[in-house]
Steps between C-alpha positions, in 0.01 A plus 500: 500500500621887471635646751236725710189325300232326691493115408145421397394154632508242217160337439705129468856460523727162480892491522496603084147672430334791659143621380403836579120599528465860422598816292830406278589885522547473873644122533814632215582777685566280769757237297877553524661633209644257236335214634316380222640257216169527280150672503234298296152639529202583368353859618117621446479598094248785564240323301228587790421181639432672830223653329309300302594137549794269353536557087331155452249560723376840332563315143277213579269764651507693206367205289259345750668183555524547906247278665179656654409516852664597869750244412613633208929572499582832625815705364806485707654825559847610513668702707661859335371358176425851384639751366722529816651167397769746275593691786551152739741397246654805459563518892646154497773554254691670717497245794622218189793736432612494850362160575717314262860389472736586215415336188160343651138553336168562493220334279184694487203367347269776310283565247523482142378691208267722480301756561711588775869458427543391873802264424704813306464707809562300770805418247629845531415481881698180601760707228526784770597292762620185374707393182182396265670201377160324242182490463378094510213436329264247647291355221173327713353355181213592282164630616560729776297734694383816317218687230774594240878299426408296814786467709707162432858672635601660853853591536779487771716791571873439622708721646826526619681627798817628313851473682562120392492228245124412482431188701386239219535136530393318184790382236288397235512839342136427353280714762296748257269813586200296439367233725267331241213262566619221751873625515658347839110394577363826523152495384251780553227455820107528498446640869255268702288730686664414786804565386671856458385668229821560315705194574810457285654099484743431719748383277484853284682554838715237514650579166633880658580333804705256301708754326597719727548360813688204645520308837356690784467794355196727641198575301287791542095551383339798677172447290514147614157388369443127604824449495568405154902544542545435842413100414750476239797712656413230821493210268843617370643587825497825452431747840178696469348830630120589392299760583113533420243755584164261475521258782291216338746502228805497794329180592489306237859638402619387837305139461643435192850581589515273821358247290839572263694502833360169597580349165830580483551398855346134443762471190813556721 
């Protein structure tokens, strides 16, 4: 912790993860400087789920195919899925520069296309604090959500923390910009309703994890989700810190990852 800062009690905490139920602006402040090997995370888009529901929820909506009646699936809001979702990230760059070692990065996931060209700025965002090293491409498949060029792509923004050799650990030399259609397993997920409403696969995870970090390194997601990278940095043997706002998501984040502990432990 930094000097002077008042720990914040971890929600769950084992000798190499510690979850974190609350605001990821105040929880960074609190980490020592240089203490991260690699950020992978997935922040709030601004796409107003808090509003009006989930995307699928209001598209299904939209076209009448929700069931009738009291029991009838509800949208699942998201926290600072506004327009304040710009700002969050904005605010967080700063804590990445000073969380990370030399050389170390960060893997954001974002938006992609249009009509907001969301992935260009937070580009020239990460840019400011960060060295902007590519834009990944994550190609879902075909059929996405959407009216208009439905959205079959997301993309993953890495960063570096400049100072050092960029920590990268494949040798194959064949790691492109574009993770296509069941690339390293990744395949798109249809949220369950009750699941979180913007899950990503674990393994889209795995992949970053995999390339740029090695042994124990520590992992960092301060949008934690349910705990999408936490599962595979355990599963690697990776340390990991999370931090999430929405307590029911905390849970199952924190489930899932002792089940990962558990797994791991049973194979030794």
């Amino acid at each position: 912790k930094r000097g002077g800062e008042v720990p914040i009690k971890p929600y769950y905490q084992s000798d190499r993860v510690t979850l974190y139920h609350g605001d990821c602006l105040e929880v960074l402040q609190t980490l020592a400087d240089c203490s991260i090997d690699l950020i992978v995370t997935d922040p709030p888009y601004g796409h107003n789920n808090n509003n009006n529901g989930d995307l699928i929820h209001r598209w299904e909506s939209a076209l009448g195919r929700l069931p009738s009646g009291s029991d009838s699936p509800q949208g699942r809001p998201i926290a600072n899925d506004g327009p304040e979702a710009n700002e969050l990230w904005k605010a967080v760059l700063p804590h990445a520069a000073r969380l990370l070692r030399s050389g170390c990065c960060c893997c954001c996931c974002c938006g992609g296309g249009g009509p907001d060209p969301q992935f260009a700025r937070w580009s020239l965002w990460m840019d400011e604090h960060l060295d902007f090293k590519q834009m990944v491409v994550w190609d879902k498949g075909k059929m996405g959500m959407g009216w208009h060029y439905r959205r079959s792509y997301e993309t993953v923004l890495v960063g570096m923390k400049p100072g050092g050799a960029c920590k990268w650990y494949d040798e194959s030399k064949k790691i492109e910009n574009v993770i296509r259609p069941g690339d390293y397993g990744i395949r798109k997920i249809i949220p369950r309703e009750t699941d979180h409403p913007t899950p990503k696969p674990a393994a889209l995870a795995e992949h970053f994890i995999r390339l740029h970090s090695t042994g124990d390194d520590v992992v960092l997601d301060p949008f934690m989700g349910h705990g999408w990278v936490g599962e595979p940095a355990v599963t690697l043997g990776r340390r990991f810190i999370g931090i999430e706002i929405d307590e029911r998501y905390c849970e199952i984040a924190a489930k899932r990852i002792q089940a990962a502990e558990r797994e791991c432990a049973e194979r030794l």
